[in-house]
N, C-alpha and C positions, 0 to 999 in steps of 0.2 A: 545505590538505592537500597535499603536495608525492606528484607522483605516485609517485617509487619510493617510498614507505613502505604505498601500496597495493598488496595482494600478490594471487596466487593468482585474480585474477580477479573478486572478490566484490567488488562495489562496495558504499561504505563502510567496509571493513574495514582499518584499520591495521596495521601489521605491528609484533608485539613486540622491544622494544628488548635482549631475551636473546636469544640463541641457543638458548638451553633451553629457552626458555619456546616458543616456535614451535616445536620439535620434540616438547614436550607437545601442543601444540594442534591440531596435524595427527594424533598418535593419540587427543588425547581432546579433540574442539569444545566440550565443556561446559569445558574451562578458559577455553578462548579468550574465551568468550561471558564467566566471571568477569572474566578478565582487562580486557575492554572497560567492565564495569559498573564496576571499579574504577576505570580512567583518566576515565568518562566520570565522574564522582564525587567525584572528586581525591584517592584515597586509599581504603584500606578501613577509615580509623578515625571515618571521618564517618558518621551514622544512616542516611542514603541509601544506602550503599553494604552497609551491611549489610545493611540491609529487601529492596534488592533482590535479595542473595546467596541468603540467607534464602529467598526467594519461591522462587528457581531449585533448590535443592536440595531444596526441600517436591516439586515439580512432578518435577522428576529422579525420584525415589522413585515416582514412579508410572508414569514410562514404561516399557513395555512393552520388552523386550530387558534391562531390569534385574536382576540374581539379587536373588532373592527376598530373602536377608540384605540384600544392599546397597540395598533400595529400605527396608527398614524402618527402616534406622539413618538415609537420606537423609531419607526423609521426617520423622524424627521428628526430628532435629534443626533439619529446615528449620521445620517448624511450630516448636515448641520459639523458637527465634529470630525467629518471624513475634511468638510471646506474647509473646518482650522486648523487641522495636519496638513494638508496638503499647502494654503498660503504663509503657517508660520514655522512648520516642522519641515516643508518641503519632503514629501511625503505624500505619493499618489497612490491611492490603492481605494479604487473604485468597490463601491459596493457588491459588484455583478461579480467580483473576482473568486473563485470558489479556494476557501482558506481554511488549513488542515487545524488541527490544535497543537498548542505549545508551540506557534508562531513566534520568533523572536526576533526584533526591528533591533538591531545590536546599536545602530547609531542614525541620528537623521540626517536630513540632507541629501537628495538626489536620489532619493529611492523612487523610481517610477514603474510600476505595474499594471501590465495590459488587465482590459475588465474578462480577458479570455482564459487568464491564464490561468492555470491549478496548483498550488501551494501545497505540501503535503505535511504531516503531522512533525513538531521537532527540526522545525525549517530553521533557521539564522540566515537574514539577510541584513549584510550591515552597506555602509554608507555606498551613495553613488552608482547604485545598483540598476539597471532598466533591462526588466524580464520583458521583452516586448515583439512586435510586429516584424517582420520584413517590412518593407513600403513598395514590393511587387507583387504584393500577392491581391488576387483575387476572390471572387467566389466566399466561400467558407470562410472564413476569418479563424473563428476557433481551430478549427483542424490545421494549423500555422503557428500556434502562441508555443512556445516554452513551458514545460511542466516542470516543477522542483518534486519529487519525490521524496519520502517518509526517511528524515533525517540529513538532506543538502545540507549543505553550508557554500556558501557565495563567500568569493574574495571581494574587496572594496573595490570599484571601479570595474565592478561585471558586466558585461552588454550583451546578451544572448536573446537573439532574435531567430524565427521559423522556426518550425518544430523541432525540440530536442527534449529530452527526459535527462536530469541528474538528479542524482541522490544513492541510496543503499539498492544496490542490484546485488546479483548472484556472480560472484569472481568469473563465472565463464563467460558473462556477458561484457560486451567492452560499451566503454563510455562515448556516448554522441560525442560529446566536450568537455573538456574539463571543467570542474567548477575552482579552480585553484590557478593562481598563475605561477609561476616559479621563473627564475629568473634562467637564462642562459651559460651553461658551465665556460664557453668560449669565451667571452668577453661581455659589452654592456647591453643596456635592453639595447630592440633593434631600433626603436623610434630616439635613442638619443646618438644617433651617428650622422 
């Protein structure tokens, strides 16, 4: 990332390649934050970049400082497009999910996400992924979900369920769980024997 296209202070933030588009973003940061979901994305016509859009206008609708018309029409069309990711992208990510920026859904299909779970900034979760629940748990719910931390990356076919944190820690810290699978130096995986 070349430093002048960092702007305004805000580490990681790139500066838009319009002139409009920056002086949208300065009176309204919910473009910006689109704007980024889409470049991190590669476009808004990929299932990722929708699902994400989608989340953020469900969530919009219910912030507080919203007129009451414009939170109803946000929210209902952000849900409304959470239903068609979810029945034709296959792609569950509840509105309640708290979702960091520069989220990026690398591929759809089988992504499923607790409404508990925390998402942190510069995440990649690709295909086949379920951040989810134990099914003994009790009580709390949230104190139980999977958190991705500021910079995860999920391998395809990830399943991590009850509480665990991955992403960018401090090297003395060790990891709950991998967020990576690697194959066996011995011989094949263990489930094809």
């Amino acid at each position: 990332m070349d430093e002048q296209n960092v702007t305004g202070g805000q580490q990681g933030r790139v500066a838009a390649e319009r002139w409009w588009v920056e002086l949208l973003a300065q009176r309204w940061p919910g473009i910006d934050v689109i704007r980024e979901d889409r470049q991190t994305n590669h476009g808004m016509k990929t299932p990722g970049a929708q699902t994400v859009v989608f989340h953020r206008l469900a969530n919009w609708g219910q912030m507080p400082g919203a007129t009451r018309a414009g939170a109803a029409v946000l929210s209902r069309v952000g849900r409304a497009g959470l239903l068609l990711a979810h029945n034709v992208y296959g792609i569950e990510l509840p509105a309640e999910t708290t979702v960091g920026r520069r989220v990026k859904l690398a591929h759809q299909s089988g992504i499923v996400i607790h409404r508990d779970a925390v998402i942190g900034k510069d995440v990649v979760i690709r295909q086949n992924v379920t951040i989810g629940l134990r099914g003994d748990v009790e009580g709390d719910q949230a104190a139980h979900v999977p958190q991705l931390a500021d910079g995860a990356t999920s391998a395809p076919a990830l399943c991590s369920s009850g509480r665990s944190t991955s992403g960018r820690r401090p090297p003395s810290v060790p990891m709950p769980w991998s967020p990576t699978m690697s194959r066996p130096r011995d011989g094949p995986w263990p489930l094809s024997r």
